[in-house]
N, C-alpha and C positions, 0 to 999 in steps of 0.2 A: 516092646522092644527096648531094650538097656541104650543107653547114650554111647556113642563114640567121641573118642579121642580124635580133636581137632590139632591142626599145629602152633605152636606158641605164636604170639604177639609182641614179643619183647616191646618195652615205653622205657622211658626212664622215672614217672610218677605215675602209678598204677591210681585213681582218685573211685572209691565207691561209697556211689550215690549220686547224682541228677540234680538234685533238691541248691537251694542258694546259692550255699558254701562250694558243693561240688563243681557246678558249672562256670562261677564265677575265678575261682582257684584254676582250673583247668585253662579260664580262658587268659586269665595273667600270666601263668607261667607258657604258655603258647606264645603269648606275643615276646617272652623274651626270648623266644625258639627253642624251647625244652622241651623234648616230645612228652605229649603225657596222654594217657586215655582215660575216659571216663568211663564208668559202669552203671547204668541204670536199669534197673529189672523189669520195671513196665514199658512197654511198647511206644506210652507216647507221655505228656503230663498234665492230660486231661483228667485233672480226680481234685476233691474238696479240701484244698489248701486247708490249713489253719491263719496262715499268715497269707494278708492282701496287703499288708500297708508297706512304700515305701516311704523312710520317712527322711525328711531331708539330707541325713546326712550320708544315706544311699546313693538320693539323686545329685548327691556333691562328687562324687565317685564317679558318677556316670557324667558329669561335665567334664570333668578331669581326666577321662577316656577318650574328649569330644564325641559322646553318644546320647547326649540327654537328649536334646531336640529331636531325635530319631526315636528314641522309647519316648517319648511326648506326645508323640504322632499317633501310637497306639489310646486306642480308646481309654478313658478312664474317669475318674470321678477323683475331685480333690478336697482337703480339709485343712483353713487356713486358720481355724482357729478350734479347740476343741472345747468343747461345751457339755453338760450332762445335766438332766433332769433328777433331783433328790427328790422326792414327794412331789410335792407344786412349787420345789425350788430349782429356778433357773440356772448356771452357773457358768461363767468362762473358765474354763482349767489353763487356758494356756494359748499364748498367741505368737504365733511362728511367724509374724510380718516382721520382727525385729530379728533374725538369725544371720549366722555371716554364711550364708549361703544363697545361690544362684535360684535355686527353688525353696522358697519359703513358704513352704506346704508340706503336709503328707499326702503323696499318691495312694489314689486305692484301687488299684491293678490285680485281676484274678493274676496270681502265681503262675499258671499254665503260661498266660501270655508274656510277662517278665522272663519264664526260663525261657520257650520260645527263641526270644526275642535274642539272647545272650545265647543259644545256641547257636542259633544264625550268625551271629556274630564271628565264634569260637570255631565256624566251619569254614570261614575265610580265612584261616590260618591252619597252612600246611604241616604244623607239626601238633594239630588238635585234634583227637579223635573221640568221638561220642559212641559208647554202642548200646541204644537201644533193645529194650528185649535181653539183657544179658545180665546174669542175677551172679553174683558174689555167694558160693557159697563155701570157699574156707581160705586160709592165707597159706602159704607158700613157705616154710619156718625152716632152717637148720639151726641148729645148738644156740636158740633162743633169738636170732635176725631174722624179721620178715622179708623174703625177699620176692617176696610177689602175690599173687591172687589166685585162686582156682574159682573158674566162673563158668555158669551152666549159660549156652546160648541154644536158639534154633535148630543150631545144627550138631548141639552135642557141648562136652565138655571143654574144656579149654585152660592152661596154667598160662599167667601174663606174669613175667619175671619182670623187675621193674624192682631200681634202684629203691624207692620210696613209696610204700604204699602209705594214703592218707585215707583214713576213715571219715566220710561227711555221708554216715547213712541212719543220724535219725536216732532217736531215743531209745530205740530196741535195737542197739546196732550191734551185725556180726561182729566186727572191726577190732570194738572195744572185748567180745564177750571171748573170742577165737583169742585176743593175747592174754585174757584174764587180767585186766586191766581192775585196781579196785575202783569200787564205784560208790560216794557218799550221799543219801537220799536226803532229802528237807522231807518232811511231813508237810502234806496240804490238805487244807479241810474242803477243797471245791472240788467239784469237776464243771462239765458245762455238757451243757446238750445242744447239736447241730441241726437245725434245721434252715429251709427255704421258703421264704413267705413272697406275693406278687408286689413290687414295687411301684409305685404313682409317681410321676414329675414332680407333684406340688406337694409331696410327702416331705416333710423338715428332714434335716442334715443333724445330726446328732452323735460326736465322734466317742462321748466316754457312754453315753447309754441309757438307760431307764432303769432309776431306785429307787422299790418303793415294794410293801407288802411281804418284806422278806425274800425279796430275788433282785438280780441286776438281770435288765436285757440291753444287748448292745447289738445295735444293728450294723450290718456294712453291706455299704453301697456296693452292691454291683452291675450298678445302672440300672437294668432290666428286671433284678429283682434283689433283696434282701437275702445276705447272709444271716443266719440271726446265731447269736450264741446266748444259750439260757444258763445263769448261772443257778448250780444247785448244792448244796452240803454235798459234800462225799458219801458214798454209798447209798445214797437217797433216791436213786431212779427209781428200786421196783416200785416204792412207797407210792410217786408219782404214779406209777404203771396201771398197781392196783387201785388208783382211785379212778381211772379211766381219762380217754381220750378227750373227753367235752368239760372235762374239768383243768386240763391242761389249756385247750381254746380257751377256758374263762379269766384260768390265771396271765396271757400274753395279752389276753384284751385287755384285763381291768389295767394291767403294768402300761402298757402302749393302746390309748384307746382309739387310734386314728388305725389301726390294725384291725379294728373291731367285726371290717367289712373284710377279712381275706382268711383268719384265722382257721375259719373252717375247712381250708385245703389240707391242712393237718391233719388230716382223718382218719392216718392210723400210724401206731408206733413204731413201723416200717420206715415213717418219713425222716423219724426223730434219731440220730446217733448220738451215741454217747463217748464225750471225750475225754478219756482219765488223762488230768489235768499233775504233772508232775515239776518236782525241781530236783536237780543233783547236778552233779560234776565227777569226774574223775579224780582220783587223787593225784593219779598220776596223766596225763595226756597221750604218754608217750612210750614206743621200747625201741628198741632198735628197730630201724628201718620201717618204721611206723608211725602213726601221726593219725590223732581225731582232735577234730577244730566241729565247729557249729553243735549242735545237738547231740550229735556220739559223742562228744565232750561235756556237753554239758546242758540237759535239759532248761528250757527257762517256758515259764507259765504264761498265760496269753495277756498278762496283765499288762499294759499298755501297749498291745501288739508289737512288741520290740524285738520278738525271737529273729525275725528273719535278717533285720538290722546285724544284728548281736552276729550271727550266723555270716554275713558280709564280709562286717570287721573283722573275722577270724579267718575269710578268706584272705583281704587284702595284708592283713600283718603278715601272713605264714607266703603269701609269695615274696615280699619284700624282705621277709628275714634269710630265706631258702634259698633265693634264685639262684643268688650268684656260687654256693655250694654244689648245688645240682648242674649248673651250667660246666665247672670245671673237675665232676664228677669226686667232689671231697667234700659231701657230707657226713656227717657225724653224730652220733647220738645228742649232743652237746648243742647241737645247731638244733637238733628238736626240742630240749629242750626252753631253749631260747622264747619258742613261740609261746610257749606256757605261762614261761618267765613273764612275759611280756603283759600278754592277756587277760593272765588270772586276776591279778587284783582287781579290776571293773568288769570282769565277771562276779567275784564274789560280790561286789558290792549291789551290783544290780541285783542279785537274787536274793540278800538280805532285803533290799526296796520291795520285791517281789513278796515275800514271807511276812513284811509287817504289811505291805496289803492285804494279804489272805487274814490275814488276822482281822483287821477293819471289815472285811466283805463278808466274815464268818458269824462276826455281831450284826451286821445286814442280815445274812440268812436265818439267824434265831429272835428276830421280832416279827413277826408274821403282821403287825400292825402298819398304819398309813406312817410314813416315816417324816418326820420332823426336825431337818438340821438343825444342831445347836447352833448357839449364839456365836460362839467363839469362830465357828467353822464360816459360818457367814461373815464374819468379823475378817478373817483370815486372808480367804478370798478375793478382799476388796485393798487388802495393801499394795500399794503402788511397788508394781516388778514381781509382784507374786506370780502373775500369768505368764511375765516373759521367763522367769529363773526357772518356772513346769515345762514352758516350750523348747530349753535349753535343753533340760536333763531328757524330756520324751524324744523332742527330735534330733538331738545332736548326740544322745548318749554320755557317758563320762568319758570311753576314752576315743573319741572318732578317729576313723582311720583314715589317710589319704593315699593316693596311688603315688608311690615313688616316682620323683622328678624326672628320671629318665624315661620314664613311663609315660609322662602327661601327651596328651593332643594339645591340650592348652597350653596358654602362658603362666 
């Protein structure tokens, strides 16, 4: 049977996508009473994040909401200081007890339960609407303005006209591809494989991972059991594939060998996903009546799990810059690109940080030998403010965003 024509939705910010950006945008510009709707295509956001970490300068956001103490409540696991194993070298990267903020930690929260958590929130405000189940599949255009969404739901087709649609749907996003928005790629030489191994109480806490043998492994807590992300060259899976399964168990033991007893759940390449690991940006963010912030903006690599952070920031700038335009129904191309304006530079910057890491991780994955930090690197390491100037840039970001004053709960 063909889909029917449902009746419009009129919003005044049509927002697709579910994910950080999306729900968190939605739930700011709600609380300043702008009706806006969300569009999420799965049913619910139960599926395997990339991003667990919130990292403090998230959870400064959520004080600043007065909602920390309530997402605190939810279960989770935390990291107050980040450390990695180089060979049989120990190391502290970075210690978040000195940050100017209320949690000086990274939470490591499954993403399902963070959106969750921000949806419920975003449903106690009467001019917030979330729709589940309801997928985005084209924009709404006259003589080059977006002025809305066409989205397939349960019950059939449906157009949501809507003064501003904003794109927060993801590195393969309609959003950006429906306005032909250009799009500039970084080269990376990684990707990472996904898997779930069974976690122990008395297993060590290990926030940057295990290098050694020509791979990084980085585990993440999620209490009950390990995330695990395997780092590998680019286009390298079948290679792994074709040498089989029990040779992959030998390469996670020998990297992590307190794994040695569970590896063998891995027992077939069904369990192992593979994630192409990318960076870009838009040239441009924006066209009329349109707007990608988080990942439809701007891919970022899982390298110090900062995407969903990055993804925040971009929500809390674009409602502080917007609101008051959309409130008195006089925005303007000009107001979009404001948020760009604003943004872009500690984006570029972060994914140049991004880009000479891959470069470092790509000399890791071409020595297949036991790995031996240099002198210098150990040297490096041990200067006084080294750890807290890493816990600055990881947890707090370059440009951290806060929630406009008349927004706060707090003082």
């Amino acid at each position: 049977m063909g889909e029917t024509d449902i009746s419009p939705a009129k919003t005044t910010c049509c927002i697709i996508g579910g994910g950080p950006a999306g729900i968190m945008l939605g739930f700011l510009l709600a609380r300043e009473g702008i009706p806006v709707t969300v569009l999420e295509k799965h049913k619910d956001f139960f599926r395997d994040f990339r991003g667990d970490t919130i990292h403090p300068s998230t959870l400064e956001l959520l004080y600043e909401l007065g909602l920390l103490d309530k997402l605190l409540a939810i279960r989770h696991s935390k990291i107050a200081h980040m450390s990695g194993w180089f060979g049989n070298f120990n190391v502290t990267m970075a210690d978040f007890s000195h940050l100017p903020t209320h949690a000086k930690y990274i939470a490591l929260m499954p993403q399902w339960d963070f959106l969750d958590f921000l949806a419920a929130e975003g449903a106690k405000l009467p001019t917030f609407t979330l729709r589940m189940g309801w997928e985005a599949t084209g924009l709404i255009q006259a003589d080059g303005v977006t002025t809305g969404v066409v989205a397939r739901t349960p019950d059939g087709t449906v157009e949501i006209p809507a003064e501003l649609t904003v794109g927060c749907d993801g590195r393969h996003a309609l959003s950006r591809q429906a306005a032909h928005l250009p799009l500039l790629e970084e080269g990376v030489p990684i990707d990472v494989l996904w898997l779930r191994l069974p976690r122990h109480d008395s297993d060590p806490e290990n926030g940057l991972g295990y290098v050694n043998y020509g791979r990084l492994v980085v585990l993440i807590n999620r209490i009950d059991y390990f995330q695990v992300a395997y780092l590998i060259a680019k286009d390298t899976f079948p290679q792994l594939q074709q040498a089989g399964i029990g040779a992959f168990q030998e390469s996670l033991a020998r990297i992590v060998p307190f794994l040695s007893d569970r590896v063998a759940e891995i027992d077939s390449w069904d369990k192992v996903k593979l994630l192409t690991v990318q960076v870009n940006r838009l040239q441009r963010w924006s066209s009329p009546g349109l707007l990608c912030i988080g990942d439809a903006a701007h891919a970022m690599s899982p390298v110090g799990g900062i995407g969903i952070n990055i993804a925040l920031q971009d929500a809390v700038a674009t409602a502080n810059i917007l609101s008051e335009a959309l409130r008195f129904n006089s925005l303007t191309p000009h107001h979009l690109g404001q948020v760009q304006q604003y943004r872009q530079k500690a984006v570029r910057r972060t994914q140049a940080f991004q880009v000479f890491a891959h470069r470092i991780l790509n000399r890791v994955l071409q020595n297949p030998g036991p790995v031996h930090p240099p002198l210098i690197f150990r040297l490096i390491v041990q200067i006084p403010g080294f750890k807290y100037l890493t816990a600055r840039l990881i947890g707090m970001g370059l440009q951290p965003e806060h929630i406009a004053p008349r927004n706060r709960v707090t003082p």
